[in-house]
C-alpha positions as CSV (number, residue, x, y, z in Angstrom):
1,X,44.5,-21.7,6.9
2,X,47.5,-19.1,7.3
3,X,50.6,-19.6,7.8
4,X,54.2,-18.3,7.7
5,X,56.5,-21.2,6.2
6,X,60.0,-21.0,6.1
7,X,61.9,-22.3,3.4
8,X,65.8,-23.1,5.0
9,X,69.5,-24.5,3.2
10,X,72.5,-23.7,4.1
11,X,72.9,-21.2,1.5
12,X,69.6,-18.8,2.0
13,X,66.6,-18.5,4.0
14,X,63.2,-18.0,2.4
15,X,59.9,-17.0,4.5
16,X,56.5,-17.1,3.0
17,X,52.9,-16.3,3.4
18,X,50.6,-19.2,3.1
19,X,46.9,-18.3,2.9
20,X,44.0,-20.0,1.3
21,X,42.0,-17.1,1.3
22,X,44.3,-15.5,-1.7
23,X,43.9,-15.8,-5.0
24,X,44.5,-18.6,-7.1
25,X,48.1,-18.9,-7.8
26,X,49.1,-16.8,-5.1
27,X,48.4,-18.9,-1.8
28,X,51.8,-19.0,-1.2
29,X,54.2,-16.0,-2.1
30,X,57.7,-15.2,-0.6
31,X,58.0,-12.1,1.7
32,X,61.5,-12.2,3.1
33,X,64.5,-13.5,1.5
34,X,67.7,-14.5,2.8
35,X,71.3,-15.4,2.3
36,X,74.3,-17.1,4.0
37,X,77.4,-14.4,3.3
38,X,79.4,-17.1,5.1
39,X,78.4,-20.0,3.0
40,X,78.3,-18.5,-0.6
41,X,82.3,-18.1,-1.0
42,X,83.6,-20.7,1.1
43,X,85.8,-21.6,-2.3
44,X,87.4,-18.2,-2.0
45,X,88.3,-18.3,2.1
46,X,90.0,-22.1,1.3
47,X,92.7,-21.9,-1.6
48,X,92.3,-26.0,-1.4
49,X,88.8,-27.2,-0.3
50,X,90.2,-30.6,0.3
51,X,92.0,-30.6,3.8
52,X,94.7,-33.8,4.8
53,X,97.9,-34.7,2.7
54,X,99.7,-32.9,0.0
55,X,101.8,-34.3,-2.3
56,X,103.7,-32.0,-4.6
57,X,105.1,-31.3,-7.9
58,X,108.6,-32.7,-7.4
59,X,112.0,-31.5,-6.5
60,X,114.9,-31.1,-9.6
61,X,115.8,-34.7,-9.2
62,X,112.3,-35.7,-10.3
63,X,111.1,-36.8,-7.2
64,X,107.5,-35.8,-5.6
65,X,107.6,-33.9,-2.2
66,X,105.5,-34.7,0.7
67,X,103.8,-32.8,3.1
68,X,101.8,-34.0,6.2
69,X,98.4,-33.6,6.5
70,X,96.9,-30.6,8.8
71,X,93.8,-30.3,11.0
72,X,92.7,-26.9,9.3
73,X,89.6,-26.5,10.7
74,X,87.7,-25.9,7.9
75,X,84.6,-28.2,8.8
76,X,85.0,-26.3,12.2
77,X,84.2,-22.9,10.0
78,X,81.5,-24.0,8.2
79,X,79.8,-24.9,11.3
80,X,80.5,-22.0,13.0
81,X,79.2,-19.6,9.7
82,X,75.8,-22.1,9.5
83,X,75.0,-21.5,13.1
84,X,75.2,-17.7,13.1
85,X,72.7,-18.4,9.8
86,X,70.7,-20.1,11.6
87,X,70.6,-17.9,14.7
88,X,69.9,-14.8,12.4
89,X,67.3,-16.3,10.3
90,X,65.1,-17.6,13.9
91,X,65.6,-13.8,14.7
92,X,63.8,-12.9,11.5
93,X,61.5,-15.1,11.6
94,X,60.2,-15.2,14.9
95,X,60.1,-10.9,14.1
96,X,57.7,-11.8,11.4
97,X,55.7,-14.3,12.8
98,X,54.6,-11.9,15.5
99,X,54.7,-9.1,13.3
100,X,52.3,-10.5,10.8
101,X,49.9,-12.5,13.9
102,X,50.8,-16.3,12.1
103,X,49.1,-18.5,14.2
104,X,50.8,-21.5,12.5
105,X,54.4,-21.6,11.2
106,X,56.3,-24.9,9.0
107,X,60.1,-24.8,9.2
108,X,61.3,-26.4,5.9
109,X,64.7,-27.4,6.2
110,X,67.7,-30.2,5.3
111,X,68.3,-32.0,8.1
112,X,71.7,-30.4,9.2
113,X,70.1,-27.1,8.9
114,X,67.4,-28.6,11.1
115,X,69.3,-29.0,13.4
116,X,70.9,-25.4,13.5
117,X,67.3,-24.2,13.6
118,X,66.5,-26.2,16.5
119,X,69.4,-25.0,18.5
120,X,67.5,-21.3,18.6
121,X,64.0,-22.0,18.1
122,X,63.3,-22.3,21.8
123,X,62.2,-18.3,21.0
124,X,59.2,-19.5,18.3
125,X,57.7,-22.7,21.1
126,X,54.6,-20.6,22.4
127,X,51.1,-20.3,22.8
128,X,49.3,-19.7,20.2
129,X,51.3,-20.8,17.5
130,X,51.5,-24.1,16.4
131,X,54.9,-25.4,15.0
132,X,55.7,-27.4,12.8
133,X,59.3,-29.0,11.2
134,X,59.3,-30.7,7.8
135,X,63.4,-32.6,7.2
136,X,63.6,-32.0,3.4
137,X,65.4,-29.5,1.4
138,X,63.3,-27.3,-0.8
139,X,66.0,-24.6,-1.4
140,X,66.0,-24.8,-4.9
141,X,62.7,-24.9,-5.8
142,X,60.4,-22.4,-6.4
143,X,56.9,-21.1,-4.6
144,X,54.8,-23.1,-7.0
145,X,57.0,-26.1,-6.7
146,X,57.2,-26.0,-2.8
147,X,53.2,-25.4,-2.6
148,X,52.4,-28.4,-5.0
149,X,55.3,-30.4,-2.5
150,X,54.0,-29.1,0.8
151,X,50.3,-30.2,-0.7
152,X,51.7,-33.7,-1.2
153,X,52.9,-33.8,1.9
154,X,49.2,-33.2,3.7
155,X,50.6,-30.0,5.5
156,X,48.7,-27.1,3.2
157,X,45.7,-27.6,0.3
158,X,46.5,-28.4,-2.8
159,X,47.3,-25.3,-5.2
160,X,44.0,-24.2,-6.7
161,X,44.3,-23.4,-10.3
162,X,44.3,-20.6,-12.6
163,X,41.1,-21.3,-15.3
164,X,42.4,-20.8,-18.7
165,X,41.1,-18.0,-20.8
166,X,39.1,-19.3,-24.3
């Protein structure tokens, strides 16, 4: 079996080649990474990353101020920044998929970014390549780690391994 799997969070986007016929160890191996600009410094746009009501240090007389809360948008942002992610990363991978003549590919993602994915991924339903989604996120594991989880799973073969020299 080969396969292009796609390894989705909201942070970074990683695509690999699956392929039983490589060597042991290296079924899977990533060929394309990556990131979210919009989502690595979201700390740094937002001086507060909690929105709604402020209460502050005081006035002279010892007594706290109040401010009301705001609708800042900032959940509104986020969205916006994960759905341009998740545009550009169908873009790239539907370039590789044809690019690289996958007849299968495994979208790997967490469920919000699922969803994202879904929005744009009209582009990859064709014939000849059979599609398939898998809710979880694997974003911070690495290609050993997502093989042996993917094998679990009953959607590749289970790793083969390297024999140990004597």
């Amino acid at each position: 079996m080969r396969a292009c799997i796609a390894i989705i969070d909201s942070t970074r986007a990683r695509i690999c080649e699956y392929d039983e016929r490589n060597a042991a160890g290296h079924e899977l191996h990533e060929i394309f990474d990556m990131l979210n600009p919009g989502r690595r410094h979201i700390a740094e746009v937002f001086e507060d990353t909690e929105s709604g009501e402020r209460i502050g240090g005081g006035n002279s007389a010892g007594v706290g101020t109040h401010q009301q809360a705001t609708d800042d948008h900032r959940q509104q942002f986020v969205n916006t920044r994960d759905e341009k992610f998740a545009r550009e990363v169908v873009a790239q991978i539907d370039r590789i998929v044809r690019e690289g003549a996958f007849p299968h590919l495994v979208l790997i993602a967490s469920p919000h970014m699922l969803g994202e994915i879904r929005k744009h991924a009209a582009v990859l339903e064709r014939d000849g390549l059979k599609l398939d989604e898998y809710d979880r996120d694997l974003g911070g594991m690495n290609d050993a780690q997502v093989h042996d989880h993917l094998a679990h799973a009953g959607i590749v073969a289970p790793r083969r391994r390297i024999a140990a020299a004597r």
